[in-house]
N, C-alpha and C positions, 0 to 999 in steps of 0.2 A: 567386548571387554567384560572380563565376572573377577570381582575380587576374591577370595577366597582368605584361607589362613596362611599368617607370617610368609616364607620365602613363597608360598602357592601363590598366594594375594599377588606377592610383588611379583613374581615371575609374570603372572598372569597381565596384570597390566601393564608389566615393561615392554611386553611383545606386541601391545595393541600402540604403547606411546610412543616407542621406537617408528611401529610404521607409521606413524601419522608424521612425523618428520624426516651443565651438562656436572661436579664434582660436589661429592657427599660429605658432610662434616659429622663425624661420631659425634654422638652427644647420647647423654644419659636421660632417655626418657623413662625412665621403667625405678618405679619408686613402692618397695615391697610393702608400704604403710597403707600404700592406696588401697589395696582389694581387700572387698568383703565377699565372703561365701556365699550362697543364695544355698536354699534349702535343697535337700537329696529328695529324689522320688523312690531310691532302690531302697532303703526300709518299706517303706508303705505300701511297694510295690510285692516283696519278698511274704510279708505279713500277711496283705489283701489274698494273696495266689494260694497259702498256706490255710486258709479259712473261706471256705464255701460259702459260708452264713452271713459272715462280713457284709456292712452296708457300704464296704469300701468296693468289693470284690470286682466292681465293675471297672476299675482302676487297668485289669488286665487286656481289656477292650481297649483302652485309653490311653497305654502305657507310652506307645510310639510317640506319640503326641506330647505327652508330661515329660519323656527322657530325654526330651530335645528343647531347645530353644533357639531363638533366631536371633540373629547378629547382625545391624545394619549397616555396612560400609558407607561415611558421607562424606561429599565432595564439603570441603568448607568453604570454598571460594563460591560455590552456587548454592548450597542447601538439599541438595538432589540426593536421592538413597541413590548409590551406585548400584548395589548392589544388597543381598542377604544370604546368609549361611546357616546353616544350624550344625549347633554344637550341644556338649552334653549341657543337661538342664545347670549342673551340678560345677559347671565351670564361670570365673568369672573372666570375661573377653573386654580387654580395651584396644581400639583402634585410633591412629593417629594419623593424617593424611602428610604426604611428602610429595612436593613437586620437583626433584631433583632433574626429572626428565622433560618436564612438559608445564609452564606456568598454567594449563588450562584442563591437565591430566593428571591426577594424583595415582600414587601409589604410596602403600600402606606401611610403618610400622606397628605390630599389633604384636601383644604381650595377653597371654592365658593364665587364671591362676586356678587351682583344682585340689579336689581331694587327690591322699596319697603323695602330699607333697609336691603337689606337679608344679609346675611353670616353663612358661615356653615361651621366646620371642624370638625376634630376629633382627638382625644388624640393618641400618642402613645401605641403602645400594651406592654399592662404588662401580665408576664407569672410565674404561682404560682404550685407549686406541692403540694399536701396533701394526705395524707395517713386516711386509714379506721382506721389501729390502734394509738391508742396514744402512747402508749409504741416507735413506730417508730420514732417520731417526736426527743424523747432526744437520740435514738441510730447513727441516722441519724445529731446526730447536727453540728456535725467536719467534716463533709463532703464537697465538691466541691458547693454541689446545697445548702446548709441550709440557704442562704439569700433567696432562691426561696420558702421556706414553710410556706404555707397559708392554715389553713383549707380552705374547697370549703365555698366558701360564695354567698349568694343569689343577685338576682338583685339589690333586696328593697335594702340589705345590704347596696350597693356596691353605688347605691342613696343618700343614707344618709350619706353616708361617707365623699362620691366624690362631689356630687352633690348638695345637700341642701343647704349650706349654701353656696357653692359660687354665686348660681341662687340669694339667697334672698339677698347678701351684694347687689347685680345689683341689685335688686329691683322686681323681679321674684316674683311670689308665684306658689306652684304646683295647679292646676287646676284638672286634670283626669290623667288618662290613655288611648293610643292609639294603636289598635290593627292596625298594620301593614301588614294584610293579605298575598297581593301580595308580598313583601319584605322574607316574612317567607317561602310563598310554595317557595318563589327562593334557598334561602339559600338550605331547607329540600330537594331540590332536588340536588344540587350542590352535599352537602353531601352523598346524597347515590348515585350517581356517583363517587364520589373517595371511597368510601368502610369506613370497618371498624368502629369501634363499639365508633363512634361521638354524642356528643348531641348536639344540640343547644339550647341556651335559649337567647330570644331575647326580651324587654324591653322599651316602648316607651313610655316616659312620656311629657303632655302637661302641661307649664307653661305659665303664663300673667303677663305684668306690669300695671301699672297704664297710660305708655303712651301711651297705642294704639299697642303695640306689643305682640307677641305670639313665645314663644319656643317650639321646641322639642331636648329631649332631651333623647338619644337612648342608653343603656345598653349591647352591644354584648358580647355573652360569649360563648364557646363552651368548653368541657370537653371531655377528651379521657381515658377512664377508663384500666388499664391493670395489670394482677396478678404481685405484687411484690414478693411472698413469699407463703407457705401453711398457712402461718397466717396473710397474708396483703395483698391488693390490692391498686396498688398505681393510683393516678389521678393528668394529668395534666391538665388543663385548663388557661384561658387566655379573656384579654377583653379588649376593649377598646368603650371610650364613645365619641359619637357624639352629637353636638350639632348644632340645627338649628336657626337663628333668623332672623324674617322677622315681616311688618303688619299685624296687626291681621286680617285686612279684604281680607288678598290673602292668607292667613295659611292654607287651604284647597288645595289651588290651586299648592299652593309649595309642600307639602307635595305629591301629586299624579305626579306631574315632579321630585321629588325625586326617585318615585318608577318606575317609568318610566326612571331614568336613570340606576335604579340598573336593570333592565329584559333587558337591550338593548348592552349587556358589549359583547365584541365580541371578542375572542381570534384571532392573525394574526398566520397564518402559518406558517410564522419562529420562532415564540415560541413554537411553537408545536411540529417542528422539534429540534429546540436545548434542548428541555425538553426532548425530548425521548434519543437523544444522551447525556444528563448527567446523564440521568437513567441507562442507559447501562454502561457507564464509571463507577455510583458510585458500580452498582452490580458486577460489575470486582474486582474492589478494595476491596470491602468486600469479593467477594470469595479467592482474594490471601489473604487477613487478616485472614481470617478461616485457610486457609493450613498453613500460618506461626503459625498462635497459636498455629495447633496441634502439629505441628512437634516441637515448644518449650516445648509444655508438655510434647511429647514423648523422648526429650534427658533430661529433667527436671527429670520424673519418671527414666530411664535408670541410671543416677547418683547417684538419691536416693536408687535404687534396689545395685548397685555396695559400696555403704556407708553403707549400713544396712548388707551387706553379712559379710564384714570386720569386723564390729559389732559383729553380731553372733559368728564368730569364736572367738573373745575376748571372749564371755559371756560364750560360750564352754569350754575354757581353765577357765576362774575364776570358773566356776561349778565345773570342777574336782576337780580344786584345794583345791574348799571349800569343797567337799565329804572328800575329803583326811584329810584335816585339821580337821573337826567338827566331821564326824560320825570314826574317827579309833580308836583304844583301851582309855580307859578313857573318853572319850566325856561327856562331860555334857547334852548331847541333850535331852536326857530321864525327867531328871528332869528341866530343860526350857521348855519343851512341856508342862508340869505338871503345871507349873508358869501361865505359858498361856492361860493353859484352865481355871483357877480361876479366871486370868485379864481379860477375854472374849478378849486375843489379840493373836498375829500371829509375829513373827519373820520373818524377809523377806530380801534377802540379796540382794543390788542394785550392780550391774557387772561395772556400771558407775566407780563408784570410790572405788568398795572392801570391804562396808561396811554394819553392819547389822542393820536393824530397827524396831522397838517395833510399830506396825500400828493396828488398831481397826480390829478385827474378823470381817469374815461370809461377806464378798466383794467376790466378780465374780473374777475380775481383780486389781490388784495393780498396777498404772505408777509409775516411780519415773526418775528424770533428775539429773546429774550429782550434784547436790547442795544437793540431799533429799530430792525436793517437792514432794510430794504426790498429786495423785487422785485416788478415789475410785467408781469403776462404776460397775453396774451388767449387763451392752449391753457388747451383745460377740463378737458386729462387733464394737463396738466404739475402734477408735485411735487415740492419740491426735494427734502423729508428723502430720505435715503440718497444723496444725490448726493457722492460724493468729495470733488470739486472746492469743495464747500462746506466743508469741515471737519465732515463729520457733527453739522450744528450740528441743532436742533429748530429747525422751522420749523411755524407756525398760518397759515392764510388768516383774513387778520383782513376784520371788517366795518365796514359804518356806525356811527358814534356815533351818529348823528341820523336 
């Protein structure tokens, strides 16, 4: 995991916090009173190069070093540098940690501010679930996650939603599109270093005002594809957008120090160390979670096996009894079968509560629950008890009366 800048940063640790295992509230962090400038090096740098004699001149040996400065990503909840970056000297960078994903994994909101006007930040991550089938969408509606459900939707979408018209009330208009190269091979490779079956789709669009300035305005999104079901396939996905605005006549030049700050993100060795060690703590907890569950299923089934035995021996005794009762001397049975076969129905006595019932012919199996519901199935392995959807009612396969 290496934090980097705005949607880099977040991207970057979304695809490390994703695999290690959820809704975002906009809010206004970004307060234009806060930042102060820190001194420029390119005067003294331009001056120094331009005078040989200078006792500065040594400056152009040094320049690498002075152009840049380092930016420390922290965990708040430990104190640990996640990570560092270097940016121009000449920028002022705030960083703010988000655990939307992960109470023990943060990812970043971070806000730039610079000469030529610049400022640069990015939205909080928003996280959406959607399903292949539609049917899912109304079965799934009463659930934990149903504020989370969002067909996947595309960048342009997600542009036009987000982004359009807030650019144009500012006075924006869209211009092109911008292929982010360097930015994208970083991502595509981050991602197939943490594994698993990630996309990314990354989004860079160029807008202009009327005064002399130029945005960009970046769409990150990645999507994790995984089977819900033999009839669904469910996807999570997630984005957040950045936005850059600076002169139009250095828009080239920020843009390639932007990409220059996302390749330069450097994870510190004590995150690397407390990362392995919460790896290993949470694989512990999930293998005692495994053994508790099974052992609740296997005193769960054990309960049920000792309830249904009880059972049987009731439905033993009402069989006799109804042999006794229905088929001894005078019995009607002969002519009820007779009845039956001209209704195309079936006589069927439920052990539940001693009684007998008029049900439609030519069924596999008959359920019936202490009240008289019926279900009629021809699967010879279908059972309803334990089924949810039923109300965990008791269900018997009842038989013939006759």
């Amino acid at each position: 995991m290496k934090p980097i800048i705005t949607f880099s940063l977040l991207l970057s640790l979304t695809v490390t916090a994703c695999m290690n295992r959820q809704h975002a509230e906009h809010e206004n962090y970004y307060d234009e009173d806060y930042y102060e400038h820190e001194t420029s090096y390119e005067e003294d740098f331009m001056e120094a190069s331009n005078d040989p004699t200078s006792e500065n001149s040594g400056l152009f040996q040094n320049f690498q070093r002075k152009a840049l400065k380092t930016h420390r990503f922290i965990d708040a909840r430990t104190g640990l540098v996640i990570s560092t970056a270097e940016y121009p000297s000449d920028w002022e960078v705030i960083s703010k940690p988000s655990y939307t994903l992960d109470q023990k994994i943060p990812v970043f909101l971070v806000q730039a501010q610079g000469p030529n006007n610049l400022k640069t930040f990015n939205t909080p991550i928003k996280v959406h679930i959607s399903y292949d089938n539609p049917q899912t969408y109304q079965f799934m509606a009463q659930s934990s996650i149903a504020q989370m459900h969002r067909p996947l939707a595309s960048n342009y979408q997600i542009i036009q939603e987000e982004v359009q018209q807030r650019m144009q009330t500012s006075g924006f208009q869209y211009l092109n599109d911008l292929k982010l190269n360097k930015s994208e091979t970083y991502f595509k490779q981050k991602i197939a270093q943490n594994g698993g079956n990630v996309h990314l789709d990354l989004l860079a669009t160029v807008w202009e005002n009327q005064n002399g300035q130029k945005a960009l305005v970046s769409v990150g999104k990645i999507a994790m594809r995984q089977p819900l079901s033999v009839v669904d396939n469910m996807t999570l996905w997630l984005y957040s957008v950045e936005y850059v605005f600076v002169d139009a006549d250095v828009f080239d030049t920020t843009v390639a120090q932007l990409e220059n700050a996302i390749v330069s993100g450097k994870e510190t060795a004590q995150w690397k160390q407390y990362m392995a060690q919460l790896n290993q703590q949470r694989m512990r907890e999930s293998a005692f979670r495994h053994q508790q569950n099974m052992a609740n299923r296997q005193a769960a089934f054990n309960a049920h096996q000792q309830k249904m035995q009880g059972i049987w021996a009731a439905q033993d005794a009402n069989h006799a009894s109804f042999m006794n009762r229905n088929f001894g001397a005078g019995s009607s049975a002969s002519q009820q079968n007779f009845i039956n076969m001209i209704n195309e129905e079936e006589t069927v006595y439920n052990p539940l509560n001693g009684k007998n019932y008029q049900v439609n012919a030519f069924s596999t199996q008959n359920w019936m629950d202490s009240d008289g519901n019926l279900i009629q199935n021809n699967d010879l392995f279908y059972t309803p008890n334990g089924d949810i959807n039923l109300n965990n009612r008791e269900w018997v396969k009842v038989k013939k009366a006759f």
